[in-house]
C-alpha positions as a printed NumPy array, in Angstrom:
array([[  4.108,   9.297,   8.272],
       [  1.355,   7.94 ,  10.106],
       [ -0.791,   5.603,  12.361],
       [ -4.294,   4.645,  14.783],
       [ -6.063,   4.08 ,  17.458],
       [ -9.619,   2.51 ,  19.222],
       [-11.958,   3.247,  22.454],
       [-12.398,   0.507,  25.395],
       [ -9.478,  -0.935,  27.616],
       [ -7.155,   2.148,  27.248],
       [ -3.807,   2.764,  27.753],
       [ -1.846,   5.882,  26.358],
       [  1.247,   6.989,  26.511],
       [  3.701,   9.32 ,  24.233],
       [  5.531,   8.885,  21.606],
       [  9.026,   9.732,  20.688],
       [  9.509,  11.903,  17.985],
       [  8.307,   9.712,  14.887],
       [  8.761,  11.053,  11.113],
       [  7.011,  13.191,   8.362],
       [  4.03 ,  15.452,   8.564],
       [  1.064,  17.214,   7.41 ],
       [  1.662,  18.01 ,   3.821],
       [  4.433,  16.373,   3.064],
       [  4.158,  13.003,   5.181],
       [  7.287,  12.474,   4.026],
       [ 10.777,  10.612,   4.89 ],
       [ 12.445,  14.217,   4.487],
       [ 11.293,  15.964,   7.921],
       [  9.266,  15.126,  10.99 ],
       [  6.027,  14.203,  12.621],
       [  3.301,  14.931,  15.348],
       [  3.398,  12.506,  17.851],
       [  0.356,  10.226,  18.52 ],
       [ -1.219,   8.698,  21.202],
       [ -1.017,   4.751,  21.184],
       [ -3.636,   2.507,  22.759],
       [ -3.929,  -1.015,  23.216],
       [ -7.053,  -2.861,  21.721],
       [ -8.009,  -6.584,  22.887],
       [ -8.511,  -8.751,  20.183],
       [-11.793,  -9.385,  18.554],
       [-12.218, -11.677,  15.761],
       [ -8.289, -11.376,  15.   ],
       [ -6.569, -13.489,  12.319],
       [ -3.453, -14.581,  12.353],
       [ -1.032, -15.048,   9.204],
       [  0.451, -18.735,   8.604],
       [  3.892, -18.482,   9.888],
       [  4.831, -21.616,   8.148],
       [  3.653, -20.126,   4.642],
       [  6.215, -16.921,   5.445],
       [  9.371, -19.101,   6.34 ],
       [  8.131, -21.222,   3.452],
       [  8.002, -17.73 ,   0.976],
       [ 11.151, -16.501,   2.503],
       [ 13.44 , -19.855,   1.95 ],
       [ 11.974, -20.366,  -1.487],
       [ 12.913, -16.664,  -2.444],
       [ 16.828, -17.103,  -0.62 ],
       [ 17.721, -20.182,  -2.939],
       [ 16.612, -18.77 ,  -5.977],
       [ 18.585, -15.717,  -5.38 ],
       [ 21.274, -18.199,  -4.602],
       [ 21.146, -19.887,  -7.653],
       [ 20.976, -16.621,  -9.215],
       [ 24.131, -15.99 ,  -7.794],
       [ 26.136, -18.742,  -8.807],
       [ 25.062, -18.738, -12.375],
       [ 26.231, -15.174, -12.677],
       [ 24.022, -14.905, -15.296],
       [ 22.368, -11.818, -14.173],
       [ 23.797,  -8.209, -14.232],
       [ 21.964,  -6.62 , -10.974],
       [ 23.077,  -9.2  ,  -8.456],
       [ 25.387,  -6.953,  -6.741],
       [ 22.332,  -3.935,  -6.368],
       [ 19.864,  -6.996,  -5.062],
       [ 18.947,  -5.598,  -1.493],
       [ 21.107,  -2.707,  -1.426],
       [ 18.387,  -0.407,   0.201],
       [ 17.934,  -0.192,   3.97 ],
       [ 15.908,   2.139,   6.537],
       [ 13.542,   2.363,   9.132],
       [  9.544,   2.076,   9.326],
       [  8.529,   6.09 ,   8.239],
       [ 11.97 ,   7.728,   7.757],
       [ 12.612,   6.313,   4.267],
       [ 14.732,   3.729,   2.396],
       [ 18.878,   4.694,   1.846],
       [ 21.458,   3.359,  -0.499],
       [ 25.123,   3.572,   0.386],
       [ 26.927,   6.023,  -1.851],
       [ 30.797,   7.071,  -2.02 ],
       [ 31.629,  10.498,  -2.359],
       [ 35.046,  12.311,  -3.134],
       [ 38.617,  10.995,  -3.144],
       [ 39.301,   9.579,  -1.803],
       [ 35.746,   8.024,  -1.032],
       [ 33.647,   9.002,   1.896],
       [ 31.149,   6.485,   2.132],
       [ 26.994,   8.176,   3.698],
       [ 24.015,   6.146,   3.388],
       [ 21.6  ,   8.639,   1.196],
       [ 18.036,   8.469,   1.188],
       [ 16.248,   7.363,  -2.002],
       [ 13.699,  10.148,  -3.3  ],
       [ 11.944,  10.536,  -6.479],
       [  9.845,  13.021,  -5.181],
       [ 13.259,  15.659,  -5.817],
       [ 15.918,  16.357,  -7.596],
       [ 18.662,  17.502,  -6.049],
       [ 21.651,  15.066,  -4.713],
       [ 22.247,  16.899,  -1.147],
       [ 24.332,  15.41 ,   1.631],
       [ 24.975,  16.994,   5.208],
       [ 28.181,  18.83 ,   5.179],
       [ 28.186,  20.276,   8.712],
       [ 28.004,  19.011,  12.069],
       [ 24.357,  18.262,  13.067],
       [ 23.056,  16.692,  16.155],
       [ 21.103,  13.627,  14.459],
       [ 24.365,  12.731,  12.026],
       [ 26.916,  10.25 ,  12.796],
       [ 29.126,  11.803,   9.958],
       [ 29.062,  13.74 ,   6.949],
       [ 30.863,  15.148,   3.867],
       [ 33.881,  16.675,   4.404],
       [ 35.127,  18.949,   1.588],
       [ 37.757,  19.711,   2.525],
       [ 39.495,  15.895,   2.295],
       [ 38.166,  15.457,  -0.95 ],
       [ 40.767,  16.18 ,  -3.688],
       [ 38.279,  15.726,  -6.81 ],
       [ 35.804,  18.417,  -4.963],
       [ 34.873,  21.741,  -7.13 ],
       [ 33.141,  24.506,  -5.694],
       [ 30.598,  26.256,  -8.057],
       [ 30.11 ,  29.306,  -6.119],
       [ 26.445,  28.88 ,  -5.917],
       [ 24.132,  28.589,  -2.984],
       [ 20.951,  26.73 ,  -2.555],
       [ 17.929,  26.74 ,  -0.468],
       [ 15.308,  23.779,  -1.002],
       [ 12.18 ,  23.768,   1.561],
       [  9.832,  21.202,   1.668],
       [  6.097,  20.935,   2.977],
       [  7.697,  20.346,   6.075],
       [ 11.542,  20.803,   6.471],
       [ 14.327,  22.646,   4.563],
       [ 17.75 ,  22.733,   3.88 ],
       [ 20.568,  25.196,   2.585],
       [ 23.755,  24.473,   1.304],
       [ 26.48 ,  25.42 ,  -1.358],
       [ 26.731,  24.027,  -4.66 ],
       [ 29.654,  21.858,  -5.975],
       [ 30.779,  18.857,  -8.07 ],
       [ 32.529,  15.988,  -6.521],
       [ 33.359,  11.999,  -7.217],
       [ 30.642,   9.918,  -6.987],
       [ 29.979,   5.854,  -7.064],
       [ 27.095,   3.535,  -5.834],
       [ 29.074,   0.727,  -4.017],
       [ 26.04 ,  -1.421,  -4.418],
       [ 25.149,  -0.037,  -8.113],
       [ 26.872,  -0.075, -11.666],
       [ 30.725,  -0.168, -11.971],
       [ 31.01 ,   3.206, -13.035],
       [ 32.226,   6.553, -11.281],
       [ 30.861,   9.792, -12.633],
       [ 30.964,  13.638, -11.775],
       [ 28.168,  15.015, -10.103],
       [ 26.611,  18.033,  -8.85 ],
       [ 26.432,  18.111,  -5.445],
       [ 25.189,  20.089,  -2.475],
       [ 26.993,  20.484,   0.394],
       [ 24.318,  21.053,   3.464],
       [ 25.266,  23.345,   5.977],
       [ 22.182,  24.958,   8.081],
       [ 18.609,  22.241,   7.934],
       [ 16.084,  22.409,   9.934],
       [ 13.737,  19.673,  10.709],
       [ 15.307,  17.48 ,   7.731],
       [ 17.626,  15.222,   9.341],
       [ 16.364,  12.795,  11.524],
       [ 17.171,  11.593,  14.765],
       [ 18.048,   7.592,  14.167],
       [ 17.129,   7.279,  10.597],
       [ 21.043,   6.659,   9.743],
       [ 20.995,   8.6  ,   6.451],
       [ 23.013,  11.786,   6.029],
       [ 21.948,  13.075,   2.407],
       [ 19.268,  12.538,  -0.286],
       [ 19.278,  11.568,  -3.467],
       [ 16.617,  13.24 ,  -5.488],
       [ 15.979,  11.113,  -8.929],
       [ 13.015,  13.522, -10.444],
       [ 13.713,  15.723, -13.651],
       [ 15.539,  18.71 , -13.854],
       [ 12.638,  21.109, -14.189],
       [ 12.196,  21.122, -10.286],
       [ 15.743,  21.022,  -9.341],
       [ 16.924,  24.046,  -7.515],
       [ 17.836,  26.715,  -7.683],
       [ 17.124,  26.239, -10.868],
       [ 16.466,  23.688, -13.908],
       [ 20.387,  24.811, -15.045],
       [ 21.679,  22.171, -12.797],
       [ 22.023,  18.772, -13.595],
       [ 20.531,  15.7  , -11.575],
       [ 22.619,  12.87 , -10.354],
       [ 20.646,  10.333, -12.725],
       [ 20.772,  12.239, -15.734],
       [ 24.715,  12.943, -15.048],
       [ 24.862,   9.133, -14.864],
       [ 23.214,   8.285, -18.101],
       [ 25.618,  11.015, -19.89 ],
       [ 28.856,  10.244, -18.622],
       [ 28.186,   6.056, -18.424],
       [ 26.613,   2.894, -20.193],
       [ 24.02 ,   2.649, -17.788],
       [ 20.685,   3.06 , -19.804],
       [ 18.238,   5.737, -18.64 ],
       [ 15.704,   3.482, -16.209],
       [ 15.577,   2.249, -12.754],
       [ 13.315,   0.193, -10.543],
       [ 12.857,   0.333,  -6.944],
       [ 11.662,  -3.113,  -4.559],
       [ 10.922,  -1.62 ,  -1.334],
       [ 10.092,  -4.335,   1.362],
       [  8.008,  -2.947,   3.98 ],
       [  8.884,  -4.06 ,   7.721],
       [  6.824,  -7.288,   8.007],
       [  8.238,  -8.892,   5.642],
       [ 12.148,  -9.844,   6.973],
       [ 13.733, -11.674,   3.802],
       [ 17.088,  -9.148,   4.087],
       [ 20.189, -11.501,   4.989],
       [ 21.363,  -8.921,   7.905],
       [ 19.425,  -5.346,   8.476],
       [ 21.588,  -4.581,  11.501],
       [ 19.734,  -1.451,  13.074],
       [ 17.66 ,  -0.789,  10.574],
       [ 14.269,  -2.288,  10.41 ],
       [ 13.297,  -2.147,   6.713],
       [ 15.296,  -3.456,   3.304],
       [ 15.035,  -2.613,  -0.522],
       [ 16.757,  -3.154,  -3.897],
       [ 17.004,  -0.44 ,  -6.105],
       [ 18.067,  -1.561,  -9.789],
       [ 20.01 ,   1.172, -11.421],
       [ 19.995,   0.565, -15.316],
       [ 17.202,  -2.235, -15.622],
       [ 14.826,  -4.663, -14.246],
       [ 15.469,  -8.04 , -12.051],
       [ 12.384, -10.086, -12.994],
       [ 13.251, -12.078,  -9.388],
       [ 11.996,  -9.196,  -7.645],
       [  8.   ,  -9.255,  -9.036],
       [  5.624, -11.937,  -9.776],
       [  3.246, -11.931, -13.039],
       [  3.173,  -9.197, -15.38 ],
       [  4.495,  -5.703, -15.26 ],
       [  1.547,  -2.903, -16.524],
       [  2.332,   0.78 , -17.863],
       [  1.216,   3.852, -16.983],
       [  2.539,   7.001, -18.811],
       [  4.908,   9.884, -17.055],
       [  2.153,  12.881, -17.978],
       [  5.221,  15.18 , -17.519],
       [  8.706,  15.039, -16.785],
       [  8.969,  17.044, -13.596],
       [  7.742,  14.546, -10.866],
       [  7.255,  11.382, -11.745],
       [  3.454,  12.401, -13.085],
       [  0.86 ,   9.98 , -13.445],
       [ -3.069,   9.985, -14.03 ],
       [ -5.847,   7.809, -11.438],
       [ -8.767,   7.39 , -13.144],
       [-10.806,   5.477, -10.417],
       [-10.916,   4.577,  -6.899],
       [-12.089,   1.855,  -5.054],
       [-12.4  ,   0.902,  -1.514],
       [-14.073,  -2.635,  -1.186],
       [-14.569,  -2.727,  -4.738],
       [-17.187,   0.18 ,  -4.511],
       [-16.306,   2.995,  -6.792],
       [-15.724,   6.319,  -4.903],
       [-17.945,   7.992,  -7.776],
       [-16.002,  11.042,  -7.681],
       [-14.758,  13.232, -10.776],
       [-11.512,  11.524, -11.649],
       [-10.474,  15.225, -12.006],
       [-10.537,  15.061,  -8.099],
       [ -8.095,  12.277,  -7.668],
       [ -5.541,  14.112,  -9.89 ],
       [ -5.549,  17.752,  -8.324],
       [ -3.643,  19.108,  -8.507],
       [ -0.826,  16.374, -10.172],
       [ -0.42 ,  12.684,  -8.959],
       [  2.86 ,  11.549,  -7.865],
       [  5.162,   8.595,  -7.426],
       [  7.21 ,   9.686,  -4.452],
       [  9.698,   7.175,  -2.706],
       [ 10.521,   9.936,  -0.755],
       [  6.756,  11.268,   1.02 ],
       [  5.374,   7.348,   3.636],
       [  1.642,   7.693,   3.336],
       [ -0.959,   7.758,   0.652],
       [ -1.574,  11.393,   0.582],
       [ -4.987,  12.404,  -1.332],
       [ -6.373,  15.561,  -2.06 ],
       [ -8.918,  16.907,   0.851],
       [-12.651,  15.86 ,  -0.702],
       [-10.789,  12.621,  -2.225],
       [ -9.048,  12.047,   1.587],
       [-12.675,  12.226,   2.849],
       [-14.607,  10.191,   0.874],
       [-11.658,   7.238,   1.09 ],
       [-11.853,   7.603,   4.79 ],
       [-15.575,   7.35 ,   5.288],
       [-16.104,   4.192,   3.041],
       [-12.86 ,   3.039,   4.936],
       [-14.83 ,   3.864,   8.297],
       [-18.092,   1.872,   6.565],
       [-16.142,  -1.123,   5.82 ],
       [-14.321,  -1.467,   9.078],
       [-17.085,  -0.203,  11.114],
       [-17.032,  -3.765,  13.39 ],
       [-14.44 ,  -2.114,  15.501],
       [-15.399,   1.869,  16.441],
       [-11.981,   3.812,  15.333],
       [-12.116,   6.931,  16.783],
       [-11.381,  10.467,  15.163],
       [ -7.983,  10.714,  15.81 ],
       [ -6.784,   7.641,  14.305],
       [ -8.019,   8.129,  11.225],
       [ -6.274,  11.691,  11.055],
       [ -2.893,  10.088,  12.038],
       [ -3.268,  11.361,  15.305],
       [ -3.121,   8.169,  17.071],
       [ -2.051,   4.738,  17.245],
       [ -3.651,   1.614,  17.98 ],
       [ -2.518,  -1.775,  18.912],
       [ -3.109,  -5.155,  19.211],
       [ -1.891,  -8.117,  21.049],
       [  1.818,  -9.534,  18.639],
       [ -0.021, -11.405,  15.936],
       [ -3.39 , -10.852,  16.148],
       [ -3.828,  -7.892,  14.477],
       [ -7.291,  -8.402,  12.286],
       [ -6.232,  -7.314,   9.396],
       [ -9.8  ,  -8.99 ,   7.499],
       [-11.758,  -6.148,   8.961],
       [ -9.426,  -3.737,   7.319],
       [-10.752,  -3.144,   3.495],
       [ -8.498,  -3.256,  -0.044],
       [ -7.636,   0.237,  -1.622],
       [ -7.695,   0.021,  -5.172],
       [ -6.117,   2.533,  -7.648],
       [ -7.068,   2.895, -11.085],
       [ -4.356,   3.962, -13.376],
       [ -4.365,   5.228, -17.312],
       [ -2.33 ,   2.349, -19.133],
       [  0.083,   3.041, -22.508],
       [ -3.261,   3.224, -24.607],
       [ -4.549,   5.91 , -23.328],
       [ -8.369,   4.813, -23.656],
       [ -7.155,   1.665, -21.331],
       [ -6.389,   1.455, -17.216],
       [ -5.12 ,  -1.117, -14.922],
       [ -5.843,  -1.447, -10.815],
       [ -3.29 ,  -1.739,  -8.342],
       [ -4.799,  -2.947,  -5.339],
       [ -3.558,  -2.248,  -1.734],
       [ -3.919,  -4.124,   1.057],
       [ -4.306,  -3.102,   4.723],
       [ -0.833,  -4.563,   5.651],
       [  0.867,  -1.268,   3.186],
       [ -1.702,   1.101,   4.738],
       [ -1.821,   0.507,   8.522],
       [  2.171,   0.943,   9.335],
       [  4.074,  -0.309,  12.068],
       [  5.5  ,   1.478,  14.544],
       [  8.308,  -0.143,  16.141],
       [  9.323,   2.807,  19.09 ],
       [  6.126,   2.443,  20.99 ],
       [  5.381,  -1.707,  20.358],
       [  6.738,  -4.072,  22.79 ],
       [  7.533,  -7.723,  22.013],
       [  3.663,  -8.074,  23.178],
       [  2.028,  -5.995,  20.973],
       [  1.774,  -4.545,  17.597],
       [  1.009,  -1.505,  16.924],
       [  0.175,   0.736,  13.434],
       [ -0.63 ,   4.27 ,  12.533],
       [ -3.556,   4.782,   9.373],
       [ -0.594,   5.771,   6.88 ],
       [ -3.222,   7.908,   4.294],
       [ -3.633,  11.234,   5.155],
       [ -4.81 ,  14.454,   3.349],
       [ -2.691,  16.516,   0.778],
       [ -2.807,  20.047,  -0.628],
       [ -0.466,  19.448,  -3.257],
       [ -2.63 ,  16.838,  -4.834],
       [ -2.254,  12.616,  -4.871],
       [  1.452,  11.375,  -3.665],
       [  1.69 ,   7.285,  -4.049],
       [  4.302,   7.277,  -1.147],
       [  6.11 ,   4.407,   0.247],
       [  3.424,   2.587,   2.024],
       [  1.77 ,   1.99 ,  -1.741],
       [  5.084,   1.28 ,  -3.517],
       [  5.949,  -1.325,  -1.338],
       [  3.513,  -3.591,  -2.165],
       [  4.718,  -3.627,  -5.516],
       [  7.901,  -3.526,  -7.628],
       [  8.437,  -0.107,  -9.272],
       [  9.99 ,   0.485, -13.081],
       [ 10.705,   4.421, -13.5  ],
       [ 11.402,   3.715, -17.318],
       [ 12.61 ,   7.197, -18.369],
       [ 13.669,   6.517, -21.395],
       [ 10.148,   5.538, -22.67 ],
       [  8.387,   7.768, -20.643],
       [  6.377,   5.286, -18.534],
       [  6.059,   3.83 , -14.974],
       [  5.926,   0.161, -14.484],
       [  4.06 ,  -1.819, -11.796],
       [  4.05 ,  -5.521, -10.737],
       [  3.524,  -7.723,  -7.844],
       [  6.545,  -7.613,  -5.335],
       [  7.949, -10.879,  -4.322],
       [  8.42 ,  -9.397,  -0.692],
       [  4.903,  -7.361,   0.022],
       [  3.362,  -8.39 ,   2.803],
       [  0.037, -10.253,   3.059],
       [ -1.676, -13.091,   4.71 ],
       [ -3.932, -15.919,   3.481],
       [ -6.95 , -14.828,   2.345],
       [ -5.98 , -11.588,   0.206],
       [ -2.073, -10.523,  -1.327],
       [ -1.684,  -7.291,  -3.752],
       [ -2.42 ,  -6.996,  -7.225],
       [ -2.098,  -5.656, -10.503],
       [ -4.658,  -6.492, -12.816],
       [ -6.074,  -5.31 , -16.455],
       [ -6.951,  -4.049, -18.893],
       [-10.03 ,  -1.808, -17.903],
       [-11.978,   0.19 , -20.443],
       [-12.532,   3.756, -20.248],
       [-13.129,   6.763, -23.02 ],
       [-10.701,   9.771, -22.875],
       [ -8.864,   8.787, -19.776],
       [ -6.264,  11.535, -20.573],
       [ -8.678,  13.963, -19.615],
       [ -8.56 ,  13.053, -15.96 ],
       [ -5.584,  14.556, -15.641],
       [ -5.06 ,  18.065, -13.915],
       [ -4.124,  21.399, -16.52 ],
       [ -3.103,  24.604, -14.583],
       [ -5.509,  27.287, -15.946],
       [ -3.825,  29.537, -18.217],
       [ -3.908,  32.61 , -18.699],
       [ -3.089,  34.348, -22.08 ],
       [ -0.196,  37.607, -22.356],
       [ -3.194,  39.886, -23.429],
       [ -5.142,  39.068, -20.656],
       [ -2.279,  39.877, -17.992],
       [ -1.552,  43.022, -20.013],
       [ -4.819,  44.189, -19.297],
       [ -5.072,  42.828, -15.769],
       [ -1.434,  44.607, -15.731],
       [ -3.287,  47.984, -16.918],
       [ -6.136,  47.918, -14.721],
       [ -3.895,  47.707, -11.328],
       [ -1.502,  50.513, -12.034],
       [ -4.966,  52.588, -13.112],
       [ -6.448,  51.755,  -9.603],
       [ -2.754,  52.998,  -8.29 ],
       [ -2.431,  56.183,  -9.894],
       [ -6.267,  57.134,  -8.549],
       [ -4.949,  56.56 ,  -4.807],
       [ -1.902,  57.982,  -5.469],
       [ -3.679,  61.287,  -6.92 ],
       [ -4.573,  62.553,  -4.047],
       [ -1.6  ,  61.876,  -1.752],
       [  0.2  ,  64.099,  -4.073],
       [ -2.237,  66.923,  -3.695],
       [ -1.854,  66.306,   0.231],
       [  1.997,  66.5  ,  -0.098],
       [  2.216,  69.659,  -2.462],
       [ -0.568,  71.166,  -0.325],
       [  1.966,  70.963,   2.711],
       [  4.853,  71.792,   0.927],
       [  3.158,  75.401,   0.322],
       [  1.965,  76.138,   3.755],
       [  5.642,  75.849,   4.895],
       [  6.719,  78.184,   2.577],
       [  4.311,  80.527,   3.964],
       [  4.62 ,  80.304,   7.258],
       [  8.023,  79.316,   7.583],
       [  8.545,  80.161,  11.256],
       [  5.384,  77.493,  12.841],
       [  7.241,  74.385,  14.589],
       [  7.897,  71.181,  13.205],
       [  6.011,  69.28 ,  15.511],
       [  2.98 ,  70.633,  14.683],
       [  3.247,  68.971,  11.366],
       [  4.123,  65.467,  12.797],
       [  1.442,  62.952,  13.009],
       [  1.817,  60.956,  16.618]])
C-alpha cells in the first residue's frame, strides 16, 4: 500500500519488496517498489513525547483495572490483532484436532476463510490435513483472484476456535490453499485469511457458508463485531515481538475502552461488502464540489483487508490536487503522490502541519442526515519501516486511485474504532483511543449534517430489462446468420466442383 517523496538534497535507493498494489492496494498481494529520498527539515513539528507516555500509561491502568474487576466480557480479545505496516492485521486462530494454531489475516473485504495448505516459500507453517482428525473434504475446488493476487485451493470443513475470541468451537468451511501466486507475503507472518463479508461474494459460489455466519448459527455469540486497529506510531501493545503493528478485534460486541465520545451510524446499503454511501468530501474543509455519485462509483467499501484510501479516478484527482494546494510549501513531486516514491525526514521531525485533514462525509441511520469522519495526515502518509533507519522517518502517500470504486482501507480505519453491526444492518464509527495524532489536530467524528435525499448518492448498476436482452439477443444471431449466408454458398459451391472434376489435386484447393 503506499508512500512519497520530495526534490533537493537527494538520496535514493531501492526498496525491498513492500505490499499491495494498483487496484487492490491491499494486505492480500504485493507492491511496486518506490524510490525513497531524504528531505531536510523545514518548519517541522514535533509531537509531545511526554503527552504519548502520558496517553499510553493512562490507557494501561484502565485496562488494568478492567482486568481485575472482571466485569467485562471482551478482556481476553483486547489486543489480540497483530501485523506489520502495509501487509495487514492477523488474529491467531486454531484449526483441526487436534489444534494447529496460524495467525490469519483479518479481511472484510472477502468472504472466504482460506489458509495455506502447501509448502510455500514465504510460510513458516501451514495446515496440515492430513493430522487433523475432525477434517472433511467436500470435494470441491476453488479459485479466488484478487485485483492483484490469487489463490486456489480445495474445499473442506474442519475444527475451528479463536484462542483470543469467544469460548466456543464451531465447524467451518474451510479452504485448503495449495497453488497462490503473489498472495502470501514474504515476512508478514500470516498463513491464511479470514474473509468476514456476506455470502453473496463468497466463492465459488454464495452456497457456501462464511466463517462468521457459521459462528452466529452454531454459538451464542450475537451477529456483530468491531475492529481497533492501531496504526504503527502509536506503541500501546504490551509485547508486538516482530511485528510492528497491534489491534483488537471484538467478536460478539463492543468494548467502550477502545473509543472516545460517541459512536455514529451509517447504513450497510447491501449485504455483499460491507456497502456504505459518502456524500461529501473535504480536504481542508473545502468541499471537493463533485457529484456525490462520483465518490460512490461504483460501491464504497469498508475493507480491513485493501491499506490505502482507494478513490475512484476523477475523485483520486481532485483529492490529490487540493492535497497538492494545501501542502504546496514543500514541492512533492509526481511520483510521490502516485505511490511511486517515498520521502523522509529526519526521526521526529516529520511536519505533519503542512499535511491537510481528509474529511469523509457519510449518510447516517436517517437517511436525510450525515456525519464526517475526519482523517488526519498521520493515517494517510504511512510508515515504512524496511527503508527508515533509526535517523529517519520515512512514509509513502497511502491514497491511491481505484477502478472498483471507494475502499476505506486500513490507513482510514485506524484512526477510528470500527462496529460492523450485522445484525442491524449498520456500521459504527468513533474516535480510537490509540490513533495517532499530535497537538494541534487528533481525528474525529462529528454530526449531524443536513442533506436532502442522501440515499441517492449511492451507485445502482444500470439494468437492463428481459425484453430488452431478448431483442438485443435477436438482433446478434440476425447479424450472424447474414455472415454466415454466404460462407455456406462458398462451401456448397466447392463441394460441387469436386464432384465434377474429381481427379484435380488437393492442393490446389488449400489456402497457404
Amino acid at each position: 500500500m503506499e508512500v512519497p517523496h520530495l526534490a533537493w538534497m537527494m538520496l535514493l535507493w531501492t526498496l525491498s519488496s513492500g505490499l499491495s498494489g494498483d487496484a487492490r492496494s491491499t494486505a492480500r498481494g504485493g507492491e511496486p517498489t518506490p524510490l525513497a529520498i531524504r528531505v531536510p527539515l523545514r518548519h517541522g513539528l514535533q509531537a509531545s513525547e511526554a503527552q504519548r507516555a502520558g496517553a499510553q500509561h493512562a490507557r494501561g491502568a484502565r485496562r488494568r483495572q478492567r482486568r481485575g474487576a472482571g466485569s467485562i466480557n471482551f478482556v481476553d480479545m483486547i489486543d489480540n490483532l497483530r501485523g506489520k505496516s502495509g501487509q495487514g492485521y492477523y488474529v491467531e486462530m486454531a484449526v483441526g484436532t487436534p489444534p494447529q494454531k496460524l495467525n490469519i489475516l483479518v479481511d472484510t473485504g472477502s468472504s472466504n476463510f482460506a489458509v495455506g495448505a502447501a509448502a510455500h516459500p514465504f510460510l513458516r507453517r501451514y495446515y496440515h490435513r492430513s493430522l487433523s482428525s475432525s477434517y472433511h473434504d467436500l470435494g470441491r475446488s476453488v479459485y479466488v483472484p484478487y485485483t492483484q493476487g490469487r489463490w486456489e485451493g480445495e474445499l473442506g470443513t474442519d475444527l475451528v476456535s479463536v484462542p483470543h475470541g469467544p469460548n466456543a468451537s464451531l465447524w467451518a468451511n474451510i479452504a485448503a490453499i495449495t497453488q497462490s501466486d503473489r498472495f502470501f507475503i514474504n515476512g508478514s507472518n500470516w498463513e491464511g485469511i479470514l474473509g468476514l463479508a456476506y455470502a453473496e461474494i463468497a466463492r465459488p459460489d454464495e452456497s457456501l457458508e462464511p466463517f462468521f455466519d457459521s459462528l452466529v448459527r452454531q454459538t451464542p455469540v450475537p451477529n456483530l463485531f468491531s475492529l481497533q486497529l492501531c496504526g504503527t506510531g502509536y506503541s500501546q501493545n504490551y509485547s508486538l515481538g516482530s511485528a510492528t503493528v497491534g489491534g483488537s478485534m471484538i467478536i460478539g460486541g463492543i468494548d467502550p475502552s477502545l473509543y472516545v465520545g460517541e459512536l455514529w451510524y451509517t447504513p450497510i446499503r447491501r449485504e455483499w461488502y460491507y456497502e456504505v454511501i459518502i456524500v461529501r468530501i473535504e480536504v481542508n474543509g473545502q468541499d471537493l464540489n463533485m457529484d456525490c455519485k462520483e465518490y460512490n462509483y461504483d460501491k464504497s467499501i469498508v475493507d480491513s483487508g485493501t491499506t490505502n484510501l482507494r478513490l475512484p479516478r476523477k475523485v483520486f484527482q481532485a483529492a490529490v490536487k487540493a492535497i497538492q494546494a494545501a501542502s504546496s510549501t514543500e514541492p512533492f513531486p509526481s511520483g510521490f503522490w502516485l505511490g511511486e516514491q517515498l520521502v523522509c525526514w529526519q526521526a521526529g521531525t516529520t511536519p505533519w502541519h503542512i499535511f491537510p485533514v481528509i474529511s469523509l462525509y457519510l449518510m447516517s441511520e436517517n437517511r436525510n442526515q450525515s456525519f464526517r469522519i475526519s482523517i488526519l495526515p498521520q493515517q494517510y502518509l504511512r510508515p515504512v519501516e524496511d527503508v527508515a533507519s533509526a535517523e529517519e522517518d520515512c512514509y509513502k502517500f497511502a491514497v491511491s486511485q481505484s477502478s472498483t470504486g471507494t475502499v476505506m482501507g486500513a490507513v482510514i480505519m485506524e484512526g477510528f474504532y470500527v462496529v460492523f453491526d450485522r445484525q442491524r444492518r449498520r456500521i459504527g464509527f468513533a474516535v480510537s483511543t490509540c490513533h495517532v495524532h499530535d497537538e494541534f489536530r487528533t481525528a474525529s467524528v462529528e454530526g449531524p449534517y443536513h442533506g436532502v435525499d442522501l440515499e441517492d448518492c449511492g451507485y445502482n448498476i444500470p439494468q437492463t430489462d428481459e425484453s430488452t436482452l431478448m431483442t438485443i439477443a435477436y438482433i446478434m444471431a440476425g447479424i450472424c446468420a447474414l455472415f454466415m449466408l454466404p460462407l455456406c454458398l462458398m462451401v456448397c459451391q466447392w463441394r460441387f466442383t469436386r464432384c465434377l472434376w474429381p481427379g484435380s489435386s488437393d492442393d490446389i484447393s488449400l489456402l497457404k
